[in-house]
Each structure stands twice: as C-alpha cells, then as structure tokens.
N, CA, C and O atoms as a DFTB+ gen file, in Angstrom:
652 C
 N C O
     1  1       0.828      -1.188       0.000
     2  2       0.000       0.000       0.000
     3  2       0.873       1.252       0.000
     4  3       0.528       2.261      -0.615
     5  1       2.027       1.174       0.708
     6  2       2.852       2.157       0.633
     7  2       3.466       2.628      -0.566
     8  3       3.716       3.832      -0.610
     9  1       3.709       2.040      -1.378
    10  2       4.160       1.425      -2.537
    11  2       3.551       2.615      -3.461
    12  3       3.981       3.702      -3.846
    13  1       2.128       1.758      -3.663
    14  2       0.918       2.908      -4.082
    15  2       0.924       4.330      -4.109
    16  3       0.832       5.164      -5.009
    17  1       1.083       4.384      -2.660
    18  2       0.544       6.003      -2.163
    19  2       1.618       6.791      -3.034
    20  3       1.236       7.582      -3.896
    21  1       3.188       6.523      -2.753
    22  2       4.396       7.101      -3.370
    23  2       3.999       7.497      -4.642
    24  3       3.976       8.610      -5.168
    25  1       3.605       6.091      -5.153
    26  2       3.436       6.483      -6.570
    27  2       2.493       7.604      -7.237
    28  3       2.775       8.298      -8.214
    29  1       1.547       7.614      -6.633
    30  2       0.156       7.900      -6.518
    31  2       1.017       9.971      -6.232
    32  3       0.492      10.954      -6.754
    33  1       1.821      10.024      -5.674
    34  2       2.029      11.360      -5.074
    35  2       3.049      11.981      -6.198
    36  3       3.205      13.166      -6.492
    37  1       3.764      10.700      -6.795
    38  2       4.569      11.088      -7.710
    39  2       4.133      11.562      -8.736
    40  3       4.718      12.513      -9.255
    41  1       2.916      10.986      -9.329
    42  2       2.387      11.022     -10.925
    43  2       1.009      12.563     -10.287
    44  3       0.167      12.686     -11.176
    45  1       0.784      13.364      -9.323
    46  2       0.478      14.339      -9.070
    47  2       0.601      15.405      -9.769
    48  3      -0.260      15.970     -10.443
    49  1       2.027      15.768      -9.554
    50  2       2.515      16.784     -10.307
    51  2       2.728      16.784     -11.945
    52  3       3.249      17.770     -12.466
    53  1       2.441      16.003     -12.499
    54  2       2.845      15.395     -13.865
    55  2       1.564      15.825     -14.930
    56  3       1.418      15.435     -16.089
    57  1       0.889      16.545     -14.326
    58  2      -0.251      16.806     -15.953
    59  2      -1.263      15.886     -15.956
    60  3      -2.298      16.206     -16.540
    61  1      -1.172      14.489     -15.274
    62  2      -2.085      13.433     -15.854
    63  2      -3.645      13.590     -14.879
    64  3      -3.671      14.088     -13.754
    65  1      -4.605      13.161     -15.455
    66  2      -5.369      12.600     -14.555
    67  2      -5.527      11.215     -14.300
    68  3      -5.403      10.334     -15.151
    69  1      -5.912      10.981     -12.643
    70  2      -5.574       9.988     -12.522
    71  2      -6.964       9.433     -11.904
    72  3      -7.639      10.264     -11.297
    73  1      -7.589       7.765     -12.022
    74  2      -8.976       7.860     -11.748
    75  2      -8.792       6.080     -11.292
    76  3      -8.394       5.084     -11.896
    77  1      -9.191       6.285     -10.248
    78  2      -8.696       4.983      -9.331
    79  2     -10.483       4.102      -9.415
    80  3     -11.633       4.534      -9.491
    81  1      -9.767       2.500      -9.339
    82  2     -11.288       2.347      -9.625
    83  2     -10.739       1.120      -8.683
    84  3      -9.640       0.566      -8.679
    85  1     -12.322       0.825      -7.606
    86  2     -12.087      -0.671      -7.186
    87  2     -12.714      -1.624      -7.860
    88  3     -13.919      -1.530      -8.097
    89  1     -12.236      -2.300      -8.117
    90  2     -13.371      -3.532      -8.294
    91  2     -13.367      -4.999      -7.847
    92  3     -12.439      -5.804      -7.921
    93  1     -14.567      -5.166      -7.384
    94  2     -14.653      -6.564      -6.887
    95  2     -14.476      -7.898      -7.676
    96  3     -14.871      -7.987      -8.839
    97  1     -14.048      -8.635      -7.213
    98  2     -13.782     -10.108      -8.036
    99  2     -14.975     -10.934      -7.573
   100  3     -15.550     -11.193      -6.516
   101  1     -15.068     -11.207      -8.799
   102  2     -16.633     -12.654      -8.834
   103  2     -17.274     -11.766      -8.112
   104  3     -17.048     -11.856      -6.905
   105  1     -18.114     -10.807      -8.494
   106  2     -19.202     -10.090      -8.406
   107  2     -19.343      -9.778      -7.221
   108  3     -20.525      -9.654      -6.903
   109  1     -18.525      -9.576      -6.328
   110  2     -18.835      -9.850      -4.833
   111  2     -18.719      -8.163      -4.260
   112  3     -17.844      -7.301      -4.339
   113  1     -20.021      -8.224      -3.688
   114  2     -19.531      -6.604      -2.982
   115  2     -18.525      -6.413      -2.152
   116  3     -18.144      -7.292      -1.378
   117  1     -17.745      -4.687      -2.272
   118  2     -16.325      -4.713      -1.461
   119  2     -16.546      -5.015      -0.148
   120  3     -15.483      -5.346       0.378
   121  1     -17.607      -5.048       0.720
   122  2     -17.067      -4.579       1.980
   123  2     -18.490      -6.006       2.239
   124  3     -19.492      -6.044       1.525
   125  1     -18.177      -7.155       3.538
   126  2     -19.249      -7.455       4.040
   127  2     -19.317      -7.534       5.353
   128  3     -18.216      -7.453       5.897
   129  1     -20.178      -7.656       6.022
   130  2     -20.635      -8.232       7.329
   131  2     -20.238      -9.152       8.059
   132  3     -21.345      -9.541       8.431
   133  1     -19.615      -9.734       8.501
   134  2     -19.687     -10.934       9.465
   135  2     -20.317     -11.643      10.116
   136  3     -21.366     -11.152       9.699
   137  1     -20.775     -12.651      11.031
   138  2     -21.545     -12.789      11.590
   139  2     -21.303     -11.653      12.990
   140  3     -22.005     -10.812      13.550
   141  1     -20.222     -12.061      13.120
   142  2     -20.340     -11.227      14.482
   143  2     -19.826      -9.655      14.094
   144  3     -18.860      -9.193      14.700
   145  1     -20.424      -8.970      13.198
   146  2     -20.843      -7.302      13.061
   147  2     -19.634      -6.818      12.818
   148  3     -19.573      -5.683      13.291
   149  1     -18.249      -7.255      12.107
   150  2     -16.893      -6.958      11.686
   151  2     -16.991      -6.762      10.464
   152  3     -17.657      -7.577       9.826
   153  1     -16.454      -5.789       9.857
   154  2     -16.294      -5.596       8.306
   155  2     -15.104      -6.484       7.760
   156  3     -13.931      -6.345       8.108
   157  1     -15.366      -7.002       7.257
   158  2     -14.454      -7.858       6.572
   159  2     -13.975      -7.333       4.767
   160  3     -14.772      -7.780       3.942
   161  1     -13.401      -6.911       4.467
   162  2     -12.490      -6.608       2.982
   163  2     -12.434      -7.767       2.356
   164  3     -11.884      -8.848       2.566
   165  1     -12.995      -7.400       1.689
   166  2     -13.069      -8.997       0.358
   167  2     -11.589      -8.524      -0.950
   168  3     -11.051      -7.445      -1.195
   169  1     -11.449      -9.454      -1.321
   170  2     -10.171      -8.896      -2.139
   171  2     -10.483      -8.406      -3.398
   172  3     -11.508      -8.897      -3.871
   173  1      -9.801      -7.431      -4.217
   174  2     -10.507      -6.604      -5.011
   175  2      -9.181      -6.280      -6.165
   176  3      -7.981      -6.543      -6.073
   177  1      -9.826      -5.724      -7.059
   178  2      -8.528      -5.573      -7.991
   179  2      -8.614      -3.864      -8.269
   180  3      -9.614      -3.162      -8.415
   181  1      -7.507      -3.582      -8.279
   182  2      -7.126      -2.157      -8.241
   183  2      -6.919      -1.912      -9.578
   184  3      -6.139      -2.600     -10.236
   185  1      -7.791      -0.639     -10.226
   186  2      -7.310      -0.748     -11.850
   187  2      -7.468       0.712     -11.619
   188  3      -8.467       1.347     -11.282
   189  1      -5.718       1.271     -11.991
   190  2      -5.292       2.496     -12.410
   191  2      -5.153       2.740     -13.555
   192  3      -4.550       1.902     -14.225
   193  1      -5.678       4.030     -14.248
   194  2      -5.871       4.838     -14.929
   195  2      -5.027       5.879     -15.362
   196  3      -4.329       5.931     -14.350
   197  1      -4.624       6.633     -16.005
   198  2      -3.951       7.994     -16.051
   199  2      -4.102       8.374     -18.018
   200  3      -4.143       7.563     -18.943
   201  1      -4.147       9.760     -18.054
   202  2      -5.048       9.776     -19.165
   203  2      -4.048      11.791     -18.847
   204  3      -4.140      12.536     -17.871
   205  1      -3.341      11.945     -19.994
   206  2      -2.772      13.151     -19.910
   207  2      -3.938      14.408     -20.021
   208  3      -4.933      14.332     -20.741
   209  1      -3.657      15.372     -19.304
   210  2      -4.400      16.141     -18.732
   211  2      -3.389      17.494     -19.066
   212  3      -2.426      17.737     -18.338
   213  1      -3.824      18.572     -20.583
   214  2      -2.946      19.454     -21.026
   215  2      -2.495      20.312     -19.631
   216  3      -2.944      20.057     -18.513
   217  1      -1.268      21.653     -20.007
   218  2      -1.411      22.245     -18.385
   219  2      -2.237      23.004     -18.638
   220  3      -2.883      22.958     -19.684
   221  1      -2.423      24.036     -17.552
   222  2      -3.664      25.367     -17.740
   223  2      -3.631      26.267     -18.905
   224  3      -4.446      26.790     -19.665
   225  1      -1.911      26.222     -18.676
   226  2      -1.726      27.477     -19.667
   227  2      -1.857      27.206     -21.311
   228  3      -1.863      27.839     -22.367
   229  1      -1.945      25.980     -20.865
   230  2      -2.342      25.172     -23.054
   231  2      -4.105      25.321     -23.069
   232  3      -4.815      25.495     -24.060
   233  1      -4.437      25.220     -21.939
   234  2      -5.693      24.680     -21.940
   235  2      -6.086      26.097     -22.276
   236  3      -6.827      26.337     -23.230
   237  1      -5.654      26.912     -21.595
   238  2      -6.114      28.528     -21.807
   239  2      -5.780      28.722     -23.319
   240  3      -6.824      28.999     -23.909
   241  1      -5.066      28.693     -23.882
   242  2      -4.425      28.939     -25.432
   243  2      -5.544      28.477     -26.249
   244  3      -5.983      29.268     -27.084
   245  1      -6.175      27.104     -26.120
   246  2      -6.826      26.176     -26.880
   247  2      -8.067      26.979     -26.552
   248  3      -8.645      27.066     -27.635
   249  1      -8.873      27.689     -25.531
   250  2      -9.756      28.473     -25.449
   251  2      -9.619      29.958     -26.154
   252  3     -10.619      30.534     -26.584
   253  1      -9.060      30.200     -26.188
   254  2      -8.331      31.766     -26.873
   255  2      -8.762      31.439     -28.396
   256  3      -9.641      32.092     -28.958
   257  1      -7.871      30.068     -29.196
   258  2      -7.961      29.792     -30.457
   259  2      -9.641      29.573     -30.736
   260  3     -10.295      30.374     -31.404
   261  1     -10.213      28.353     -30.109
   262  2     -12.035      28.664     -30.194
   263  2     -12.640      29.894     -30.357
   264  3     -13.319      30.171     -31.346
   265  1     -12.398      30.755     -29.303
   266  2     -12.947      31.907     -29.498
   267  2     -12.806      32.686     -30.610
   268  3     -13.742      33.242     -31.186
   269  1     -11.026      32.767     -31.095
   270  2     -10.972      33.417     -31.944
   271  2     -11.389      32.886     -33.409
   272  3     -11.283      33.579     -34.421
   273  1     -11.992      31.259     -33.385
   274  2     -12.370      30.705     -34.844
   275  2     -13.949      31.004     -34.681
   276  3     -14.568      31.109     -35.739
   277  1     -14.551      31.127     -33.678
   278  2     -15.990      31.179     -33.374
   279  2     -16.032      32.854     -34.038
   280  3     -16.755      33.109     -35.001
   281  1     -15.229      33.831     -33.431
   282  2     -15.059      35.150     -34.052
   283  2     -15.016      35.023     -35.773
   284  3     -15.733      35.600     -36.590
   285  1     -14.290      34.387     -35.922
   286  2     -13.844      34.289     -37.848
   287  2     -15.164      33.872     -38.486
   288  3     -15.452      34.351     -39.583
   289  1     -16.052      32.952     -37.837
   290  2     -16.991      32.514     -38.726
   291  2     -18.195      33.330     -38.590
   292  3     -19.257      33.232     -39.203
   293  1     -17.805      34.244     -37.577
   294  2     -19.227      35.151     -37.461
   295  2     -18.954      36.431     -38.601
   296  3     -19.945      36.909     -39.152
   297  1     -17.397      37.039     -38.978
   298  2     -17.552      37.939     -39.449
   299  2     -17.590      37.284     -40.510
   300  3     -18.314      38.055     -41.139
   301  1     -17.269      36.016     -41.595
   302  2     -17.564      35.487     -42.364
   303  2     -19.147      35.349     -42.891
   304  3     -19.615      35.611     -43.999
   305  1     -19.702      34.912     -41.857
   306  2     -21.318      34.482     -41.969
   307  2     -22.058      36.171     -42.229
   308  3     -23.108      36.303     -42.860
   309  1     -21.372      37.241     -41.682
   310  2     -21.611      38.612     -41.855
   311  2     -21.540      39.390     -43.513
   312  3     -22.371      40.016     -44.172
   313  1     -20.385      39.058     -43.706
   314  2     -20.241      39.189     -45.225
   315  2     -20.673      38.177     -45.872
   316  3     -20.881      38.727     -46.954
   317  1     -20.942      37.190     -46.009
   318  2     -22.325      36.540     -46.396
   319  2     -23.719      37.336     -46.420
   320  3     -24.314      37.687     -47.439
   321  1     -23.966      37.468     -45.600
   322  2     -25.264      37.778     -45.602
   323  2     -25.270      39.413     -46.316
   324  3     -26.165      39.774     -47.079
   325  1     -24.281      40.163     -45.972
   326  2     -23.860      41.291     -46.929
   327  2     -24.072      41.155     -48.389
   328  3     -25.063      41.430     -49.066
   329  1     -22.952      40.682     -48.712
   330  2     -23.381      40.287     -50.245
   331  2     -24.178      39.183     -50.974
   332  3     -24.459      39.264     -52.170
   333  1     -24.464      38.328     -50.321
   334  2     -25.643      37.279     -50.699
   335  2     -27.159      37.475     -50.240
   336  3     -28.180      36.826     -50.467
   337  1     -26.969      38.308     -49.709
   338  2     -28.755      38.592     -49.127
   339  2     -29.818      37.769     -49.314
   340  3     -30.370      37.411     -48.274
   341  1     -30.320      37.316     -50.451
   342  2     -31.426      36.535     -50.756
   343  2     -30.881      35.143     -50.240
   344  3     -31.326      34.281     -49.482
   345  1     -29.793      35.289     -50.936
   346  2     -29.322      33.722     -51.143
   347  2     -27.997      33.155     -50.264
   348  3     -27.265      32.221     -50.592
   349  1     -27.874      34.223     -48.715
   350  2     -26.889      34.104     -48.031
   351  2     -27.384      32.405     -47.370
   352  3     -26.573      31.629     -47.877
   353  1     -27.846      32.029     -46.950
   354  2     -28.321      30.588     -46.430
   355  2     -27.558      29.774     -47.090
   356  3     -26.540      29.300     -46.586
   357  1     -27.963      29.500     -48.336
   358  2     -27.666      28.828     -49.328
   359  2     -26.366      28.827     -49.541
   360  3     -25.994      27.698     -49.861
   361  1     -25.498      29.612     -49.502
   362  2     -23.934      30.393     -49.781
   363  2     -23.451      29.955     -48.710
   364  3     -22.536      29.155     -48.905
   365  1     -23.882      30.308     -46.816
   366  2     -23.287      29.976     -46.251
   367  2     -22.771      27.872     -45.824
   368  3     -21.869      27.240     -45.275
   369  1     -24.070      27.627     -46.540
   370  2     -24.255      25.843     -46.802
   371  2     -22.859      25.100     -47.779
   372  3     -22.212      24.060     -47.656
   373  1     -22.832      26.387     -48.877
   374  2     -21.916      25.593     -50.199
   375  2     -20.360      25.879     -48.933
   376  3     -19.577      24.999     -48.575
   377  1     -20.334      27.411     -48.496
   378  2     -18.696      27.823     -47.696
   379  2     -18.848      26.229     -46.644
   380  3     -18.004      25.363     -46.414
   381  1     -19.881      26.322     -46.320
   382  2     -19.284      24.857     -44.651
   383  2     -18.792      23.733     -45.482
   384  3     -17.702      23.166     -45.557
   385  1     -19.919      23.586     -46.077
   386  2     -19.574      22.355     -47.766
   387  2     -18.346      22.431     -48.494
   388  3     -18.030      21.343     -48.976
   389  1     -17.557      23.365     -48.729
   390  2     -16.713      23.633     -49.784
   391  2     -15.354      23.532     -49.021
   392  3     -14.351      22.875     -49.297
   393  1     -15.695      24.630     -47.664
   394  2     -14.063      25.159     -47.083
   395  2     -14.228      24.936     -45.588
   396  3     -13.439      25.341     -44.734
   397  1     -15.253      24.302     -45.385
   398  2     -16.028      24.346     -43.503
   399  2     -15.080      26.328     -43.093
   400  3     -13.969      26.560     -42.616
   401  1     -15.652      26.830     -43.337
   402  2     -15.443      28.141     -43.273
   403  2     -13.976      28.494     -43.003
   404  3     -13.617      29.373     -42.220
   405  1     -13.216      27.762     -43.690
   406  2     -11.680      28.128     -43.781
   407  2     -10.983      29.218     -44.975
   408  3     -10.468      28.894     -46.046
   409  1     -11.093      30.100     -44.610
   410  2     -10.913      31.679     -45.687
   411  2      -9.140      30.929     -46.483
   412  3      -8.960      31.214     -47.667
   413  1      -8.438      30.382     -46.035
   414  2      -7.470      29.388     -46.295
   415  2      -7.106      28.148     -46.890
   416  3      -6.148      27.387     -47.032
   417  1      -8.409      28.304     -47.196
   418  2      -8.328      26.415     -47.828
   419  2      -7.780      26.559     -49.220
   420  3      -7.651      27.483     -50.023
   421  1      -7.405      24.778     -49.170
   422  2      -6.879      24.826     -51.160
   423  2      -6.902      23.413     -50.800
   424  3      -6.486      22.565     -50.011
   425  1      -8.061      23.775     -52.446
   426  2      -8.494      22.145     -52.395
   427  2      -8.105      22.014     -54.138
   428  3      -7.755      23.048     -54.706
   429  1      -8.179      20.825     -54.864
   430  2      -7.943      20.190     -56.044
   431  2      -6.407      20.851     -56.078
   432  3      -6.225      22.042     -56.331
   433  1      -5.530      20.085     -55.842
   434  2      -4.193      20.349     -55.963
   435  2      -4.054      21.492     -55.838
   436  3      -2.943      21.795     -56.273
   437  1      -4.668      22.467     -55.411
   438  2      -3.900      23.781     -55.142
   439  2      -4.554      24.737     -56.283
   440  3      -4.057      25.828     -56.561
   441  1      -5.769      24.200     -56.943
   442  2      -6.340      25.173     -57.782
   443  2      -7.878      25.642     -57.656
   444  3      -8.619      26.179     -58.479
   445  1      -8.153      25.106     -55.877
   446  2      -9.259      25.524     -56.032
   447  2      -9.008      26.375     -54.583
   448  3      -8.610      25.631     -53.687
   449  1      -9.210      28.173     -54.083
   450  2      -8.907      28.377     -53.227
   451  2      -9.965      29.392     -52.454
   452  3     -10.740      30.093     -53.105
   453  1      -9.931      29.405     -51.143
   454  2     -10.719      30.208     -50.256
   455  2     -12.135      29.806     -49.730
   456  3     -12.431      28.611     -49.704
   457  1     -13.089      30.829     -49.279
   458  2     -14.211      29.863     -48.545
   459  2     -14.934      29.540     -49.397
   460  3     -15.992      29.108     -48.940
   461  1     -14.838      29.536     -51.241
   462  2     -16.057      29.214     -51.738
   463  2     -15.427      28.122     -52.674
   464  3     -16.090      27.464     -53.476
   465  1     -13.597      27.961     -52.416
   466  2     -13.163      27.129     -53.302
   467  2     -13.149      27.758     -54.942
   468  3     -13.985      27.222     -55.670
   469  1     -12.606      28.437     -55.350
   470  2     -13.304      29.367     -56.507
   471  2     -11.873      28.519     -57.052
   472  3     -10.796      28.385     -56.471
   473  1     -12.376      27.951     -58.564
   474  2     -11.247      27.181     -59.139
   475  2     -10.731      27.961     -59.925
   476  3     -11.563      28.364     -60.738
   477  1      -9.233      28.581     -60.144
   478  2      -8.364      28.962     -60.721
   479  2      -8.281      28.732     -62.084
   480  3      -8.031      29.871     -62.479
   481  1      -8.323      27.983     -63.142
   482  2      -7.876      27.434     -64.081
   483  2      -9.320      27.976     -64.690
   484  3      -9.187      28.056     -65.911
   485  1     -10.715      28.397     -64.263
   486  2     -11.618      28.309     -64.596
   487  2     -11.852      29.796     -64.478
   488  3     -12.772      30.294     -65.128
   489  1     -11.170      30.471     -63.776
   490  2     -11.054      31.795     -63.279
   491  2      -9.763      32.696     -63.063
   492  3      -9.379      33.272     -62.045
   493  1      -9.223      32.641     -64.309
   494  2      -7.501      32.961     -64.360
   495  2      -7.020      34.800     -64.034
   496  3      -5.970      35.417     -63.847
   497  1      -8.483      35.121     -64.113
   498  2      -8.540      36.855     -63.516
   499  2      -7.782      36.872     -62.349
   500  3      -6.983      37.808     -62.309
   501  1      -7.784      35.954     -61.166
   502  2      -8.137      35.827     -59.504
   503  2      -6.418      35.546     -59.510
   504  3      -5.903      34.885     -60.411
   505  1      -5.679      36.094     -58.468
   506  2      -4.929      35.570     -57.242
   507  2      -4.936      34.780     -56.313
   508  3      -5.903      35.026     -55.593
   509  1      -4.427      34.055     -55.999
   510  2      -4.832      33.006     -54.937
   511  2      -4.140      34.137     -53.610
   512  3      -4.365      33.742     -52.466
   513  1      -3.780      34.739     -53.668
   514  2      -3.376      35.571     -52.474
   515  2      -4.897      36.344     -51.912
   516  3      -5.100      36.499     -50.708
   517  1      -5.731      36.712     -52.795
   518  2      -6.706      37.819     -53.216
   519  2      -7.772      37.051     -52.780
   520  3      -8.467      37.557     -51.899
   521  1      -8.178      35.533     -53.339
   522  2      -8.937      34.323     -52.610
   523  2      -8.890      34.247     -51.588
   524  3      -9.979      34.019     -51.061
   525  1      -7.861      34.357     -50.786
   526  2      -8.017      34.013     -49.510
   527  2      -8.543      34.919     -48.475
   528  3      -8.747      34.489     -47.340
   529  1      -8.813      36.344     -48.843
   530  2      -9.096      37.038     -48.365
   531  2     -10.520      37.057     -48.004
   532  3     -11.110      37.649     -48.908
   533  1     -11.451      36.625     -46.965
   534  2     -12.725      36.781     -47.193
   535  2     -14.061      37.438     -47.416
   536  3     -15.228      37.099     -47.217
   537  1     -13.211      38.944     -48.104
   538  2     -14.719      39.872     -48.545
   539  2     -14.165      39.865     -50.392
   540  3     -14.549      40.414     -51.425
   541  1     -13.588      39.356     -50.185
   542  2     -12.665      39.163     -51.878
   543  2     -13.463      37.768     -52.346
   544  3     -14.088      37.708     -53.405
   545  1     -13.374      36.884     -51.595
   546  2     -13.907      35.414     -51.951
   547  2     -15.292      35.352     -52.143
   548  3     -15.760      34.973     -53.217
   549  1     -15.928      35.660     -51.279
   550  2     -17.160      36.366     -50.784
   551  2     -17.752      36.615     -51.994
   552  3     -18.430      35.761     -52.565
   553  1     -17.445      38.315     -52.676
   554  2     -18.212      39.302     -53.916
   555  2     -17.429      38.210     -54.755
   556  3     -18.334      37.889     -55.526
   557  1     -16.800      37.755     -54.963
   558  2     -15.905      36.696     -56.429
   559  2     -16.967      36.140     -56.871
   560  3     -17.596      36.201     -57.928
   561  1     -17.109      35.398     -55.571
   562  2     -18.341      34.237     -55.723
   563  2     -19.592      34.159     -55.826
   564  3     -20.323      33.179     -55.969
   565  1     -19.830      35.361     -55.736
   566  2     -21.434      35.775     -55.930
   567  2     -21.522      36.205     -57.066
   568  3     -22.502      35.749     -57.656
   569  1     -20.415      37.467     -58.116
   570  2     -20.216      37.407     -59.076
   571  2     -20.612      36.126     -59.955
   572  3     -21.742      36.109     -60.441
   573  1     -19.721      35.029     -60.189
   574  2     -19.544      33.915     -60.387
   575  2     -21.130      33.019     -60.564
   576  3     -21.555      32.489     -61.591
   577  1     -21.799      33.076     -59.172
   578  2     -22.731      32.517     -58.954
   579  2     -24.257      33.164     -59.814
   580  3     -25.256      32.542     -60.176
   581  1     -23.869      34.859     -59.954
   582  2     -25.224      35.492     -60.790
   583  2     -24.854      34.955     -62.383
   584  3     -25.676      34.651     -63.247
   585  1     -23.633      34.939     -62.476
   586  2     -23.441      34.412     -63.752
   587  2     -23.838      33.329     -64.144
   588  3     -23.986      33.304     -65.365
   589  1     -24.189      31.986     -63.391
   590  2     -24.056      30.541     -63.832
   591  2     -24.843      29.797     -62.466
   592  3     -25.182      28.619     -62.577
   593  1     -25.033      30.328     -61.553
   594  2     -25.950      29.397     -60.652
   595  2     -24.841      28.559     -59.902
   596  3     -23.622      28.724     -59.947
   597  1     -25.551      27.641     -59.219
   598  2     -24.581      26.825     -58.284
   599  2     -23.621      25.913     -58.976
   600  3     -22.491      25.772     -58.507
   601  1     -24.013      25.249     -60.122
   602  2     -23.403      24.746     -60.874
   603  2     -21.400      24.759     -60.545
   604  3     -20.515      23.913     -60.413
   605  1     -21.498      26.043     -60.539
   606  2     -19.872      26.062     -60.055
   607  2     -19.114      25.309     -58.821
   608  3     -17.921      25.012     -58.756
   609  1     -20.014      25.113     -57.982
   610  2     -20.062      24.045     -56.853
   611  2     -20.930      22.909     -57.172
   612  3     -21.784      22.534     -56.368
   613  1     -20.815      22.539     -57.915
   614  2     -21.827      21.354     -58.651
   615  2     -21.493      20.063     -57.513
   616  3     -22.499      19.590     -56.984
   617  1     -20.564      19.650     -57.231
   618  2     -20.456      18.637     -55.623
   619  2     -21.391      19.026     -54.575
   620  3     -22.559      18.647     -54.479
   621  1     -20.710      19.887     -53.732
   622  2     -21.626      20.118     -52.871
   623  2     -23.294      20.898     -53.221
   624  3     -24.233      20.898     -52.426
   625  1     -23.296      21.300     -54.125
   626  2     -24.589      21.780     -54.899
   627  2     -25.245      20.195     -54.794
   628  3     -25.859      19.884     -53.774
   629  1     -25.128      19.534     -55.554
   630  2     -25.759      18.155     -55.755
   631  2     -26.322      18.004     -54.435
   632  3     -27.510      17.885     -54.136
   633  1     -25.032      18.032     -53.486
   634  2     -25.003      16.980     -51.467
   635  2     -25.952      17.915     -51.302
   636  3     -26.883      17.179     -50.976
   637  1     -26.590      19.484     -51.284
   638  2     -27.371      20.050     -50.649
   639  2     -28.397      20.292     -51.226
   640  3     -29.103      21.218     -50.826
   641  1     -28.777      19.491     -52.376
   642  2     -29.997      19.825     -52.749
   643  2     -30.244      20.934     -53.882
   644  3     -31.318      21.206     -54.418
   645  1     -28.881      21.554     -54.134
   646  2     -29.117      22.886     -55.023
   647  2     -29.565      22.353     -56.475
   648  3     -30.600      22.895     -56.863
   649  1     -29.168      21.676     -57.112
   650  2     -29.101      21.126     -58.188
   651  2     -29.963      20.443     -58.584
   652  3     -29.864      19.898     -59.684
C-alpha cells in the first residue's frame, strides 16, 4: 500500500489525470458483514488509470484559439449575408460544404482556393493571395454565382440539394 501512495504522489505533479477504480472479483460486494458485526475486505482488484491532462496554460491557449475561430466565422457568416442577401443561407451551406469556413483552404491540388473554393484554371482573372481574403472570396463568388448558378459548386450543390 505504501508502494501505491508514493506512486500515486509522484504522478500528481505530472499533468495526468488519474482515476482509481475498485473492483470486486466474482461479483462480490467490497465490503461485508460478518456474523459477528466486523467488516471484513473482500479482495478486489485495483485498476489504475492515467489519461494526460494538457497544463492550464495550453488549456487557456486552446480556449483563446475557439474563441478566436468562433469570431472568424461570425464575421464570415456577416459578409455573407452582406453580399448574398437573398441567397446568403444557401452560400453559407456551399462555404461549410466547400471550405467548412476556412478563408485558407486549397483544395484540387492547389487550384481551387478560399471559402467558396473558386477554381483557378476556370477563373484565371483571380490571385490566390486575393482568394483568400474573405470579402474578396465572398463578392468573387457571388459574381460567379449570378453568372451561372450553383453549378460552379456542382459537388456540394448536388449533397445540398441545389441542383
């Protein structure tokens, strides 16, 4: 038992959590009765746990980054609804569909870029520097979209029904 405790004091300081479990062998409850009114300890198997546990100050960082992606998709979903007005719903469906609201993305080898995926080779006007920007990607794509309909996202157009 001593053994235990040491250990038990050592792995403390270490980041982990630690979650101690008893359990009884052959179904037997831990603790019984006697006849004559003594608790008797039935033998039991000890199954330790430990499961890393980030420190505060990561844990704080990793809250900071949420917030600040929860921030990105609101001013995103904003200029959406700016320049898509009728049809911001729909727009914001193809961006989760296309880029899950990543103003950064590059998808088909590197020729399709930003939150609406706007393919390059198909659109040789555009910068991929200029794509990534999201009130640039945004009016591109709505452009794009009065011209020809969803069609240009014809994948996820199909998955959502546009088509």
């Amino acid at each position: 038992m001593l053994k235990i405790k040491n250990w038990l004091k050592q792995l403390l300081g270490t980041g982990l959590i630690i979650s101690i479990s008893f359990i009884p062998l052959n179904n037997v409850p831990l603790e019984r009765q006697s006849a004559n009114a003594e608790k008797i300890l039935l033998p039991i198997q000890v199954e330790l746990r430990a499961e890393h546990k980030p420190p505060q100050n990561q844990t704080d960082q990793i809250e900071r980054e949420i917030v600040d992606i929860d921030a990105r998709i609101k001013e995103i979903q904003v200029a959406i609804d700016l320049i898509w007005k009728n049809q911001a719903k729909q727009a914001k469906q193809i961006v989760a569909c296309e880029s899950g609201y990543n103003p950064e993305a590059v998808g088909d080898s590197g020729q399709s870029i930003g939150l609406f995926q706007i393919y390059l080779p198909a659109h040789p006007q555009y910068k991929k520097e200029d794509l990534m920007n999201i009130y640039f990607n945004t009016s591109e794509a709505y452009k794009i979209y009065q011209k020809s309909g969803w069609i240009n996202w014809k994948n996820c157009s199909k998955r959502l029904g546009f088509l």
